[in-house]
C-alpha positions as CSV (number, residue, x, y, z in Angstrom):
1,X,16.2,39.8,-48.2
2,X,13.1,41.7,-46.9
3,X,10.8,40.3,-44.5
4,X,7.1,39.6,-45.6
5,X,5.1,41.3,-42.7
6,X,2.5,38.8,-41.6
7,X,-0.6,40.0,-39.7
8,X,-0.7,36.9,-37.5
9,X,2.9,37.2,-36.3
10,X,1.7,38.7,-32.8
11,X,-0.8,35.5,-32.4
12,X,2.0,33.2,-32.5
13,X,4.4,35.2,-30.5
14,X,1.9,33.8,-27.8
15,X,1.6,30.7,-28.7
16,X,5.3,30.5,-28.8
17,X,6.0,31.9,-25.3
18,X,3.3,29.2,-24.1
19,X,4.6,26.6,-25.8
20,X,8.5,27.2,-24.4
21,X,6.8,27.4,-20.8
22,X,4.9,23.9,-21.6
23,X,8.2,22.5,-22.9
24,X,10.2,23.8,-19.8
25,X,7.5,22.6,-17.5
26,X,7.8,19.1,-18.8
27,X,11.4,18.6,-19.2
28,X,11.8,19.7,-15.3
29,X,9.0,17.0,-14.6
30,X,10.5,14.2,-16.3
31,X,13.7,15.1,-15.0
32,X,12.5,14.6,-11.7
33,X,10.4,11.9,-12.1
34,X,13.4,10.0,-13.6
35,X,15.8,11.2,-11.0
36,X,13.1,10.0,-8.4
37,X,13.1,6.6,-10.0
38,X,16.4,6.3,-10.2
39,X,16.8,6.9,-6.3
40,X,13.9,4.8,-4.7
41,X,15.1,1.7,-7.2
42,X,19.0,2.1,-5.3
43,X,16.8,1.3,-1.8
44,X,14.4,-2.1,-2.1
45,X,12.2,-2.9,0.6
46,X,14.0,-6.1,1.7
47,X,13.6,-7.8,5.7
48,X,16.8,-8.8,6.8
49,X,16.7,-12.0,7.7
50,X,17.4,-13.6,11.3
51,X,18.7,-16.4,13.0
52,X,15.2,-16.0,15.5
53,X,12.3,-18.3,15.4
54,X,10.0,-15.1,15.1
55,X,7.8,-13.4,11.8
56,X,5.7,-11.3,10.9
57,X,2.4,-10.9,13.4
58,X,4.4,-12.7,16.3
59,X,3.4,-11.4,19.7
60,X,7.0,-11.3,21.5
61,X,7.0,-11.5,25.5
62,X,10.7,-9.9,26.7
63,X,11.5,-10.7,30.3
64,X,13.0,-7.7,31.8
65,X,12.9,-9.3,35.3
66,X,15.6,-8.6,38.4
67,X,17.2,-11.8,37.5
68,X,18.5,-10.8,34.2
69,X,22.4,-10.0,34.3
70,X,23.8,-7.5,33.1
71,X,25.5,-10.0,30.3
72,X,22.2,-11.3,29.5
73,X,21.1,-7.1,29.7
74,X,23.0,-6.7,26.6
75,X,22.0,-9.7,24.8
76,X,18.7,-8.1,24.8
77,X,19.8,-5.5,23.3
78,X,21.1,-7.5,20.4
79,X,18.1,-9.2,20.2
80,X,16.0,-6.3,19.2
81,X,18.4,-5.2,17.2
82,X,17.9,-8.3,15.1
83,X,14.4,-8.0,15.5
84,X,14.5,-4.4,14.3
85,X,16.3,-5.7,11.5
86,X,13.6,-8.0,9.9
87,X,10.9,-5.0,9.0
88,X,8.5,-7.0,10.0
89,X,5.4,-6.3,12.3
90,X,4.9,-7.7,16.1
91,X,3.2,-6.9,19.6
92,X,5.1,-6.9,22.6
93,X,4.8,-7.8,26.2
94,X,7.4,-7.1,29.0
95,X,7.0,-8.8,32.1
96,X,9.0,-9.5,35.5
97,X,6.9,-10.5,38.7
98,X,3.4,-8.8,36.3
99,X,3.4,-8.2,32.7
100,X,1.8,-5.2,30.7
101,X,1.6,-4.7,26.6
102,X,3.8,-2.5,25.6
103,X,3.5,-2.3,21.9
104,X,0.0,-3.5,20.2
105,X,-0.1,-6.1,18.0
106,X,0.8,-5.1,14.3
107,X,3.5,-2.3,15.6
108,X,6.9,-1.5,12.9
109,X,9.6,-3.5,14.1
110,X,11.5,0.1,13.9
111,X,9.1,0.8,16.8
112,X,11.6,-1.1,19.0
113,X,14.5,1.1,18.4
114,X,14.3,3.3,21.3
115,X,14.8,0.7,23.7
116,X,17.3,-0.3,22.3
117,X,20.0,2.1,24.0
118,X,19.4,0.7,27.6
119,X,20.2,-2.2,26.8
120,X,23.6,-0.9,25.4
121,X,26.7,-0.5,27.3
122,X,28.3,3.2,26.1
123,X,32.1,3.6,25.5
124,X,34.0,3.8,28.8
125,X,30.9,2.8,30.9
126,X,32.8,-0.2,32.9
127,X,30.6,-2.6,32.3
128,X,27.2,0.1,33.7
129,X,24.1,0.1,31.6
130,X,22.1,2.7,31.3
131,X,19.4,3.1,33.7
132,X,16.6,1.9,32.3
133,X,12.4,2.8,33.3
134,X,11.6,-0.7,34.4
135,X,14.6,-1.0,37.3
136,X,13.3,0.5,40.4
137,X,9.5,0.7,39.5
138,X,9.2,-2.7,37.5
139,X,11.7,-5.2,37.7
140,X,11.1,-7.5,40.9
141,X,10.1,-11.0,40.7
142,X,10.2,-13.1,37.8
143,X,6.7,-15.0,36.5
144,X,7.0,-16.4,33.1
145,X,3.6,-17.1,33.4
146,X,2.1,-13.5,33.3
147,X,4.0,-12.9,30.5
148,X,3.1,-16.0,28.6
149,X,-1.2,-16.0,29.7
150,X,-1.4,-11.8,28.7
151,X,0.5,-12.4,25.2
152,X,-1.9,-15.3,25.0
153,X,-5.3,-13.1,25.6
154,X,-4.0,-10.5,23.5
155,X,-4.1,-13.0,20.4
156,X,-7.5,-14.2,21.3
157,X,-8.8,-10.8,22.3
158,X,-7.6,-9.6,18.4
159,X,-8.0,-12.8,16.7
160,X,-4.7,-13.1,15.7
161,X,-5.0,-16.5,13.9
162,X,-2.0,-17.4,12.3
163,X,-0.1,-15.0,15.2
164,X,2.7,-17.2,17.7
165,X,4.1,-15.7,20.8
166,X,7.7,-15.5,20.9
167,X,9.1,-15.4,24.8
168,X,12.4,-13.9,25.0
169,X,13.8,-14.2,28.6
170,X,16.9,-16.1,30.7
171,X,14.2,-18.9,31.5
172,X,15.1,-18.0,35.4
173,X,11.4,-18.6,36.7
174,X,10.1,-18.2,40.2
175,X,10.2,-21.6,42.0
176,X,6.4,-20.3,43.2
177,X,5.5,-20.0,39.4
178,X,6.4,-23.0,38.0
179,X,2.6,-24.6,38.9
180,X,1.0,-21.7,37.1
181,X,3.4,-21.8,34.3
182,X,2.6,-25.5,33.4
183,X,-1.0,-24.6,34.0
184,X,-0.4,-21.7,31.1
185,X,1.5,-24.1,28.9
186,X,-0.7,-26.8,29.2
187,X,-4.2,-24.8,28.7
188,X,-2.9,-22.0,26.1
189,X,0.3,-23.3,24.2
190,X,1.0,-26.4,22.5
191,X,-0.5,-29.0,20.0
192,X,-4.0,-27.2,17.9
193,X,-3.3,-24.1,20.3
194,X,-1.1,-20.9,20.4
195,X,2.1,-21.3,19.3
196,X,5.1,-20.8,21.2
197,X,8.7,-20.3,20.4
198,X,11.8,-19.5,23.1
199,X,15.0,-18.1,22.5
200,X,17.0,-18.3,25.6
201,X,18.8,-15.4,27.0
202,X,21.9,-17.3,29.2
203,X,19.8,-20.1,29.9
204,X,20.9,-22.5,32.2
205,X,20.6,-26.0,30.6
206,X,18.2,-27.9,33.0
207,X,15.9,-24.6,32.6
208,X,16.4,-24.8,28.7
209,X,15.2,-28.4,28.6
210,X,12.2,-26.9,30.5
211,X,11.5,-24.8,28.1
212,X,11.6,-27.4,25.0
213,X,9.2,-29.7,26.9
214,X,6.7,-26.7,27.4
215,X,7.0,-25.1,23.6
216,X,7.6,-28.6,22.0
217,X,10.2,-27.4,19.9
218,X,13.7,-26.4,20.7
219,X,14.8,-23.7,22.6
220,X,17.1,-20.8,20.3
221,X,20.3,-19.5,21.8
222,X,20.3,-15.7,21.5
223,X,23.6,-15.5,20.8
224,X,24.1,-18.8,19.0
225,X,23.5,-19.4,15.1
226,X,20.8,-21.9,14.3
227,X,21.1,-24.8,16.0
228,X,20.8,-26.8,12.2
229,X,23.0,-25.6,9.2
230,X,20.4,-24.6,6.5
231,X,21.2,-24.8,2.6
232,X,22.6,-21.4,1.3
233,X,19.4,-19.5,0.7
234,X,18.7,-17.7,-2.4
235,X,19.0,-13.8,-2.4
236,X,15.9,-12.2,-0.7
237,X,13.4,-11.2,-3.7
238,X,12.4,-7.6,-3.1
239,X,8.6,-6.9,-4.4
240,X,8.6,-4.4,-7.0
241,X,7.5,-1.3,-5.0
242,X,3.5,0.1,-5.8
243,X,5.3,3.7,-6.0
244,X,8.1,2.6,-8.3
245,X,5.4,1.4,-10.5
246,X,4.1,4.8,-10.6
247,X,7.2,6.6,-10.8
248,X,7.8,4.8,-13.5
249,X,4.7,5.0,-15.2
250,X,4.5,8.9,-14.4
251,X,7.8,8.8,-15.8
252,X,7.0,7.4,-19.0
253,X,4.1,9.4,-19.9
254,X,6.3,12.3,-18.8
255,X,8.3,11.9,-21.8
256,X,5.9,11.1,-24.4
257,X,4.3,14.0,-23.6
258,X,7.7,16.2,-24.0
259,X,8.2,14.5,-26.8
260,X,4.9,15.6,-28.5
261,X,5.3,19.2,-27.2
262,X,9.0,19.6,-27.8
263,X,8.9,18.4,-31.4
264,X,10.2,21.5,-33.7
265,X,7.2,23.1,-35.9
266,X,8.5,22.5,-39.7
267,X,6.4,24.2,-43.1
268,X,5.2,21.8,-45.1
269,X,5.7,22.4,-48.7
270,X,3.2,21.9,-51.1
């Protein structure tokens, strides 16, 4: 058989080269763009959830005062672990005899990670935590109070209307503070004002029932379960990801658009 020169052979040479680079292009977009979907539907944005009274906007006031023990040292720690674990947002306060804002309201719960490790007791430590910033510098007296009235301002000052303040501490006050504490409680927490919620930290029972008079709600155990069995819940419902949606939409268009370009040229017979 001998082959019919045709003068616009070199023209399509090009448009052949162009249209394998087009192809090539697209097939190692869509393959990524599927391999990326694949990988970021495995890993759902899903809180854990937690046996605290605390959510999402809470303003939390941790008492890292000179009474803590070194048990009630490593409940803390376990505390913001669970606290890490929810995903949500909060502010943070840390008090002892004055209190200061450590994190600002609105701050990743993942934020809190970091302090977690001295508040952890390493392999072969006997029983020693890790020394910690607040010991010698911070950690002195004990007023609840200081904690309670700046995590209090701080949701006034940023209008954090829907916002509660969580107090995490041993419930160990200062016999001095207790008058200033009732003052707080009585002109910043309770009914048609900020709410307040306390999980106890090795609370001695006459200082837990304190606590529930002041916060009108029951005082959480930070190493107890909740204090009422709840109905099994069903499986957390993970919203479908903004970026999955795109991946997926990327994805799609990926492909019709391989498929248009790939598609083999055929003569048509008259």
């Amino acid at each position: 058989m001998t082959a019919v020169p045709d003068p616009g052979a070199r023209g399509l040479s090009r448009v052949a080269r162009r249209t394998a680079l087009v192809r090539g292009a697209l097939a190692v977009a869509t393959g990524a763009l599927v391999l990326l979907v694949a990988v970021a539907s495995r890993h759902p944005a899903v809180a854990q959830p937690s046996s605290l009274p605390v959510r999402s906007g809470d303003v939390v006031v941790l008492d890292l005062s000179a009474s803590i023990s070194s048990d009630t040292f490593s409940r803390i720690g376990e505390t913001l672990r669970k606290l890490v674990a929810t995903r949500s947002r909060f502010g943070l306060v840390i008090f002892s005899n004055v209190a200061y804002e450590a994190l600002p309201p609105g701050t990743r719960a993942s934020a809190l990670t970091p302090l977690i490790r001295y508040f952890t007791l390493a392999p072969g430590a006997a029983g020693a935590l890790p020394a910690n910033p607040w010991t010698l510098s911070f950690s002195r007296g004990t007023r609840i109070s200081a904690g309670l009235d700046l995590a209090h301002r701080i949701v006034v000052a940023d209008h954090l209307s829907h916002a509660r303040v969580v107090l995490i501490s041993d419930l160990a006050d200062d016999p001095e503070d207790i008058q200033r504490l009732n003052q707080v409680a009585t002109s910043e927490y309770g009914s048609g004002r900020t709410p307040l919620r306390v999980v106890a930290l090795n609370a001695a029972p006459d200082d837990a029932a304190f606590f529930t008079r002041i916060a009108g709600t029951a005082v959480t155990d930070a190493a107890a379960a909740p204090a009422k069995p709840s109905p099994p819940a069903a499986a957390p419902r993970a919203r479908l990801p903004i970026a999955l949606v795109l991946l997926i939409v990327a994805a799609v268009v990926a492909l019709a658009a391989y498929g248009l370009w790939a598609a083999r040229l055929r003569w048509r017979t008259e």
